[in-house]
N, C-alpha and C positions, 0 to 999 in steps of 0.2 A: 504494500500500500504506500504509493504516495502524496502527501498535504501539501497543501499551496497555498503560502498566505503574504500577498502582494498589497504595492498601495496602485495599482495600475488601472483599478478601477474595470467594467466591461463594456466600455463605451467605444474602447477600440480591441485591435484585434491581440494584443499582446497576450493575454492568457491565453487564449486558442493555439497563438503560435506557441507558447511552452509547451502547453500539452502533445501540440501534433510531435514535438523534436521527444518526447517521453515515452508516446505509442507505437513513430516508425522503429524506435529501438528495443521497446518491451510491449508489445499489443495487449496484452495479457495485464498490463499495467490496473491496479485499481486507485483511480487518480477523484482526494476528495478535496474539494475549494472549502477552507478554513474560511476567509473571508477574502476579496481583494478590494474591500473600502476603508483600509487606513487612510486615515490624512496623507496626501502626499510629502515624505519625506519626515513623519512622524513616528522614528526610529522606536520610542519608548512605548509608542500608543501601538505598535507593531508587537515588540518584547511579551505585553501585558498580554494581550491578547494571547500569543503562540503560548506563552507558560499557561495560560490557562488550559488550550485546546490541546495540545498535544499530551497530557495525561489520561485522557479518554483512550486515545488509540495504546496497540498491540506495541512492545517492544523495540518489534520488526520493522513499522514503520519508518519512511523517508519523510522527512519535514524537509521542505523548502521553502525559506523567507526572504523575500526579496523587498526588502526596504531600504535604499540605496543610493542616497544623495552624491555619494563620489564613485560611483561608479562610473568604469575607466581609469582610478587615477590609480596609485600607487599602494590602495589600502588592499589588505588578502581576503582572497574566497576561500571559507573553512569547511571543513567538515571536521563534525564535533563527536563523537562515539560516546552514550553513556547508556548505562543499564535502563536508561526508560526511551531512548531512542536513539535515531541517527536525524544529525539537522545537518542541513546546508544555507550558507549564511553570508553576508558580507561583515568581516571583521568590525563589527560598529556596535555593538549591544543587543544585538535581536535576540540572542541566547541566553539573555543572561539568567533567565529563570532555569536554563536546564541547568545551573551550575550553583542557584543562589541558596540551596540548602547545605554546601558544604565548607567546612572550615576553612580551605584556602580562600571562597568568596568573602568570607565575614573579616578575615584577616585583614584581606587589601583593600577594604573599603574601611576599614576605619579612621574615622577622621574627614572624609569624603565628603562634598554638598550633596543634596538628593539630586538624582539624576546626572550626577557626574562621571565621566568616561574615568574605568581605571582599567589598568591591566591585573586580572588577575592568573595567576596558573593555572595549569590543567587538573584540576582536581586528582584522587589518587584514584585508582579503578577505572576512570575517562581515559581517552586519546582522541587529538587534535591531528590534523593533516593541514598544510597548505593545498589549492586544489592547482597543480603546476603542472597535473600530467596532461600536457594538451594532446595528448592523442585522442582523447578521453571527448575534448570539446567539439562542437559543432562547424564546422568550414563554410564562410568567412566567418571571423568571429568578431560582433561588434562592439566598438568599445563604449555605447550607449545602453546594449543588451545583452551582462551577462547574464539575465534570468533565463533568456532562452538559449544561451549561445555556449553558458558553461556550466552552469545550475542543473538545466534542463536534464541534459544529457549524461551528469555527471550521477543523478540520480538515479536513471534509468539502469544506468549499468550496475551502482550498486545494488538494484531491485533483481537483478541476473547474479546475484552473487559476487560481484568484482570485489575482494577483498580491500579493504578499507584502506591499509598501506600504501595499494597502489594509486590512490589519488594524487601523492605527490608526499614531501617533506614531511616529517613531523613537527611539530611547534611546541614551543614549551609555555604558552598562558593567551589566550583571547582577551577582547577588549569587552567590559561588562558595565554598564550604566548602576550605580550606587543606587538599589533601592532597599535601607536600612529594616531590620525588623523591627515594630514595635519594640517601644521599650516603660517598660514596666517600672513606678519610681512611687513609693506606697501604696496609696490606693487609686493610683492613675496609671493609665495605658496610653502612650502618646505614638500615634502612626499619624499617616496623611492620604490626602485621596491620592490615588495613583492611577483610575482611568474614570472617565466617564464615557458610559455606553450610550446608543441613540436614541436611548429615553432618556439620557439625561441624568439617568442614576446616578451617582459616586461610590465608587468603590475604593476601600479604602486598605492600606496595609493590616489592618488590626483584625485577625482570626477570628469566627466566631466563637470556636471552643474556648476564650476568653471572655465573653461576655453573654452568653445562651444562657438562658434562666434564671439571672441573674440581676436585682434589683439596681442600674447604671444608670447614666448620665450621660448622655454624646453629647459634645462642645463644637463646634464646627460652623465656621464666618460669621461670626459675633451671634449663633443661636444656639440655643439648648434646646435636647431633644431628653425628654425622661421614656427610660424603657424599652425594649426591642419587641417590634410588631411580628406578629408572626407571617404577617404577609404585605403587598402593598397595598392591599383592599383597606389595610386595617389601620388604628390609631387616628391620629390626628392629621390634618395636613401634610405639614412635615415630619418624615419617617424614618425610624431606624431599625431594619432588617438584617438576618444573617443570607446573603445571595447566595444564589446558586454555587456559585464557585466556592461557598464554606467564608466567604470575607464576609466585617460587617459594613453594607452600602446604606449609605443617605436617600432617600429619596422625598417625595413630593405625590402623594395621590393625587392622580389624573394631569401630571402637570411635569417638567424637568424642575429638578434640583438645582443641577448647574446654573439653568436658566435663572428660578428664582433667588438662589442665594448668591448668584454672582460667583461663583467659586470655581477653581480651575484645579488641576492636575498640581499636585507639590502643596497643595492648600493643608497646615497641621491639622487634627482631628484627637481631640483627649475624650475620653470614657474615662469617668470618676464610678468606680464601683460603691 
């Protein structure tokens, strides 16, 4: 199986041309679209997303993320190996969730602003590739499109079994955007939203198994929410929910969050239990 999750939008033919350089080379290919309406060029709001979707899928799985403001330049196309999948990526953050639960991530970001680019290492049990073996890529290869021209193709073959090594180099740490864990200081939990969905939701760093049944407090752009609803039907106006994805989200019945409270992506977020 391989995922695709672009900011390329389907308005032209760009996803179509990935897939066809995926199926001339593996027909058999089972190819699912994650999403491809990231904001253009909205590395982090890409990230949030692939950590979420790709724990759903098998092992076995190819993730391809193609969120890629410099492409063509001088930055690496990865391939990342870890017990919950295989990604392919432009060296920019898009991974960083497949690495963000291990001690070398929590190491190299400390200290860090949120959403700041650091190099962390390759985790232990992981393996990183440069993707260098261009025998591997699509002929001409363009330097505007390596979703289709090196991505594409590079995954197909791994879905045929091409042994991971032969992508190219190995590398010793990827580049990961600092998204800090909640941190816990008495009886307050202080995370921040870190995406908003196209409702408008907010999603926020802070777990629900911290706060689920639990008599709280959410703090968030100068309002107070008392309690966690158990749905968006329910509570007051403004709402605080454990979402799907197990975080707890902000929202607003029948209305965006974002919208009404003015609030963006990095915005703090404290739970007073």
């Amino acid at each position: 199986m391989i995922t695709l999750l672009t900011d390329f939008g389907t308005r032209d033919s760009y996803v179509a041309e990935m897939k066809a350089v995926i199926l001339r080379l593996n027909s058999q290919a089972a190819i699912v679209d994650v999403t491809h309406e990231i904001e253009p060029q909205a590395v982090a709001e890409g990230a949030v997303v692939l950590g979420r979707a790709y724990q759903v899928f098998a092992p076995d799985a190819v993730h391809i993320a193609v969120v890629d403001p410099d492409v063509g330049t001088a930055r690496n196309a990865l391939l990342l190996m870890t017990p919950e999948g295989r990604f392919l990526a432009p060296d920019n953050g898009l991974i960083t969730y497949a690495v963000r639960e291990s001690p070398e991530y929590e190491k190299a970001i400390a200290g860090a602003g949120f959403l700041q680019a650091v190099a962390v290492p390759i985790p232990a049990g992981f393996a990183a590739y440069r993707l260098s073996n261009e025998a591997l890529w699509r002929r001409p290869v363009s330097d505007t499109f390596h979703g289709r021209d090196v991505f594409a193709p590079v995954a197909a073959h791994l879905s045929l079994g091409l042994p991971p090594q032969e992508v190219g180099e190995p590398v010793a740490s990827l580049t990961c955007l600092s998204i800090p864990h909640p941190r816990r200081r008495g009886d307050e939990i202080a995370g921040h939203v870190v995406h908003v969905d196209r409702f408008g939701n907010l999603s926020t760093t802070i777990g629900g198994d911290a706060v689920e049944g639990r008599d709280v407090g959410v703090a968030v752009g100068g309002n107070r929410i008392r309690g966690i609803s158990r749905s968006y039907a329910e509570g007051g106006e403004l709402l605080a929910v454990i979402g799907s994805g197990g975080s707890l989200e902000i929202a607003v019945r029948d209305g965006s969050a974002a919208r009404s409270l003015g609030v963006r992506v990095g915005e703090p977020v404290v739970v007073r239990l």
